[in-house]
N, C-alpha and C positions, 0 to 999 in steps of 0.2 A: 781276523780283525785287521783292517786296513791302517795302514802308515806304523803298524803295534811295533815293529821294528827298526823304525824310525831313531830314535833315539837310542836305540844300541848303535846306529849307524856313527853318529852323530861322537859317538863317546870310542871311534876306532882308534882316532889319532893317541888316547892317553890311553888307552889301553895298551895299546903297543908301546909305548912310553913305559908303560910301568912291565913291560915285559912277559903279557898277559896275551892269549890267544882266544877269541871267539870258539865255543865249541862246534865241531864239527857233525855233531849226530843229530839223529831227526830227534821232535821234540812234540810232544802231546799239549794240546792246549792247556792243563792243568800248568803244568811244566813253563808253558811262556810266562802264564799268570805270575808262576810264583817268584820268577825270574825280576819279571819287570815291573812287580808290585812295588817291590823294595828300590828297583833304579828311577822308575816316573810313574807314582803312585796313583799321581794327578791323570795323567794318561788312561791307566787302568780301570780309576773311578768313572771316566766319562763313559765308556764302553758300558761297565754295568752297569749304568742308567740309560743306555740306551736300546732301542728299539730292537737291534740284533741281539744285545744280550739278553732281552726279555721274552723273543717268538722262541716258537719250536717247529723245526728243530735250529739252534740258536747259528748264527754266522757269527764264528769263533776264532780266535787267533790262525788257527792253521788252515779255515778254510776260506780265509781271504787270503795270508802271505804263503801258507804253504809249509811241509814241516822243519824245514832249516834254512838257517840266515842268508847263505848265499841268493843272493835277487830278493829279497822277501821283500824289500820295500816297494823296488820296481814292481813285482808281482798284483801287490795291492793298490797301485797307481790305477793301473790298467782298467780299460772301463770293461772287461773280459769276467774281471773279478765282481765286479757288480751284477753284470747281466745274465749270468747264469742262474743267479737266485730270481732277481728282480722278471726277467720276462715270462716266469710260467707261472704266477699268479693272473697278470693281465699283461698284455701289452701296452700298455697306457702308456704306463712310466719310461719304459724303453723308447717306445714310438713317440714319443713326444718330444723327446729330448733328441732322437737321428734323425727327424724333418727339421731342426731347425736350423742357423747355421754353424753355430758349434757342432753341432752333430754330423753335421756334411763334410767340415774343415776336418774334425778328428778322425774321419773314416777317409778321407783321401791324402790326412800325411803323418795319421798314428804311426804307422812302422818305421818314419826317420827322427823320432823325437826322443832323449835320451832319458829314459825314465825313472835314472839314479837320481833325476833334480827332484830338491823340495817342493811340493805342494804349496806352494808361493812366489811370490815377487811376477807375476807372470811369466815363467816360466815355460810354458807353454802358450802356444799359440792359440790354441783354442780350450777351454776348458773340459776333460773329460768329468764322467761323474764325481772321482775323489776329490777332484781340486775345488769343487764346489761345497761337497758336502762333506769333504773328511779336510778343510782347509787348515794349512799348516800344524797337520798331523792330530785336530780334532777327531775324538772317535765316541763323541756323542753325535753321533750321524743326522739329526735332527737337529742340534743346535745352530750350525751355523746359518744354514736356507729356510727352514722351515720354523714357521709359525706351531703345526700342528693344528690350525686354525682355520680350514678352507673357506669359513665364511662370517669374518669377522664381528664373533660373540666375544674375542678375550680382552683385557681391558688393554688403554691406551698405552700402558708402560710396558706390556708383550707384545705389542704388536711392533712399538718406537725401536725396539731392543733389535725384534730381527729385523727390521729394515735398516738399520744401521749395522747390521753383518753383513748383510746383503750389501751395501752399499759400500763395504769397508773391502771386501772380495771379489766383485766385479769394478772397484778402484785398483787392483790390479794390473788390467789393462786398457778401463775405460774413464772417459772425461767425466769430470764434476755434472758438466751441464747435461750431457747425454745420459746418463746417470739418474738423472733430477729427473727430466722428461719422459723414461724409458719407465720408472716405476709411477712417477704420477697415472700413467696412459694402464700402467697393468692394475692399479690400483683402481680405479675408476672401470675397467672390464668388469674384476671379479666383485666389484662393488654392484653393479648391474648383474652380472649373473644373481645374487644374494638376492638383489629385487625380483628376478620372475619366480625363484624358487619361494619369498616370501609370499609375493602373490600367488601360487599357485596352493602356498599349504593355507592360505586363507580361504581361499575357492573352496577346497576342501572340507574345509572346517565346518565353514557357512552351509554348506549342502548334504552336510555327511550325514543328517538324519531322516533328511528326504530323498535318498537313493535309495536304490533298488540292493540288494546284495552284490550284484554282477556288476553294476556299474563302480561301487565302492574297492571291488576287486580290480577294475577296470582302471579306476585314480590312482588307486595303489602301487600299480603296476605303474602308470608314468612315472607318478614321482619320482618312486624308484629311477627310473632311467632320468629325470630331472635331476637327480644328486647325481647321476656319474658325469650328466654332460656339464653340470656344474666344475666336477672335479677337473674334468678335462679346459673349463677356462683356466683353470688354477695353474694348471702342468703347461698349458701354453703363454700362460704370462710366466710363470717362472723356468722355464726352460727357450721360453722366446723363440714357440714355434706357431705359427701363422696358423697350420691347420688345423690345433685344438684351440687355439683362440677361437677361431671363426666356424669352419668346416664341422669340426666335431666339439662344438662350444656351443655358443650363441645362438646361430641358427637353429640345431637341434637342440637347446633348452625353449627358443619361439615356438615352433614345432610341437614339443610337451604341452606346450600351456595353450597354445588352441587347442590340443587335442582334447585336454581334459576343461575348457571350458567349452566345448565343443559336445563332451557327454551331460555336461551340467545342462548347456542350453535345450538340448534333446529334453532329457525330463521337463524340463518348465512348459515347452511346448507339448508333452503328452499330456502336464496336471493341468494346461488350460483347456488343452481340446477335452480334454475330461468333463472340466465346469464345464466348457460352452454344452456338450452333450447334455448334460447332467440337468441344466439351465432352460434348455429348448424343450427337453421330456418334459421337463416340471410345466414349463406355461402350456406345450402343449395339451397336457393332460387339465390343466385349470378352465381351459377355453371350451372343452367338451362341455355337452347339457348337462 
């Protein structure tokens, strides 16, 4: 569980004050739980509401920080600790975020950046993945960037909440106005992605009882690949990487929706050549004696 140690950090100075020593041995994540349920309980709760507290098998106190205090903050800093889980599902989320240039700045000057600092104030020069999404020792990993929302069905006061994190965390190190402009442009993308995916489940809809089996099979199958190139807008306006905007975005959700109004047009052109057959038999056969 990333930054979970945070706040033990935080509380050295009066510890030591009061004459008290951090313990020294490894520790089972029940063990952190019940440690720092009772010191930031708040902390603790955001975790089990979150997305790693709820997979299996779960990303838990020790397998982000590690099983003892020494480095444990640093440890879960590290985008090292994210990508180990994060790229053998897909590479999406990984790739999206190391094409862009946060991704390029932290893999060309991660190894001199001191990673005892807080997960704020900018801090860092580029943002790796905790300082976006575990910011200022957030460990609802979902609250602070994400919507949860990749294609805006949640009402206006979910949607107002995270763009005002977002804008509250990338004011870290960036201007108001640039700020303003950089999510208008990503907001207007994914709002266009959401349009060819609606048109496309309408195309759908509309023809889905005059298809053939194969070809229903055949829609299906884009779509499907319609919602990943969707997702991949999503990951490149919010990770502000150029080639899931575009390259593995945009173009490949265009690409989907000819293809699949590409099978729709096939049929209409076989149900007319049909009539026309169908039509010329008939008068021809009328016209005989």
């Amino acid at each position: 569980m990333r930054g979970l140690c945070f706040p033990m950090l935080i509380m050295l100075p009066a510890l030591a004050m009061a004459g008290e020593k951090l313990p020294a041995w490894q520790f089972t994540n029940a063990q952190c739980l019940s440690c720092h349920a009772s010191r930031d309980a708040k902390l603790v709760a955001a975790w089990r509401v979150s997305n790693h507290a709820r997979t299996v098998p779960k990303a838990n106190c020790v397998a982000c920080h590690g099983v003892d205090h020494r480095g444990a903050s640093a440890r879960a800093r590290r985008d090292s600790a994210c990508t180990v889980c994060h790229e053998k599902p897909g590479r999406e989320v990984v790739h999206s975020y190391a094409t862009s240039k946060h991704g390029v700045i932290m893999r060309l000057e991660e190894a001199g950046y001191d990673w005892s600092q807080p997960l704020a104030r900018g801090n860092y020069r580029a943002p790796g993945c905790a300082y976006c999404h575990l910011h200022g020792a957030e460990h609802d990993t979902g609250n602070p960037m994400s919507s949860r929302d990749p294609f805006q069905t949640s009402g206006e006061a979910t949607r107002e909440a995270t763009l005002n994190r977002r804008q509250a965390i990338c004011g870290d190190c960036h201007a108001p106005r640039y700020l303003t402009e950089q999510t208008d442009t990503g907001l207007r993308m994914i709002e266009i992605a959401s349009m060819k995916l609606r048109e496309a489940r309408e195309v759908i809809t509309h023809y889905q009882d005059t298809l053939s089996a194969e070809d229903r099979n055949t829609l299906d199958t884009l779509f499907i690949g319609m919602q990943a190139h969707g997702r991949n807008v999503r990951l490149g306006v919010g990770h502000q990487s150029p080639d899931y905007q575009w390259w593995h975005g945009q173009p490949a959700l265009d690409g989907d929706l000819l293809r699949i109004k590409g099978v729709v047009a096939e049929q209409e052109r076989r149900t007319l050549t049909d009539r026309a057959r169908t039509t010329v038999g008939g008068n021809s056969n009328a016209e005989q004696p």
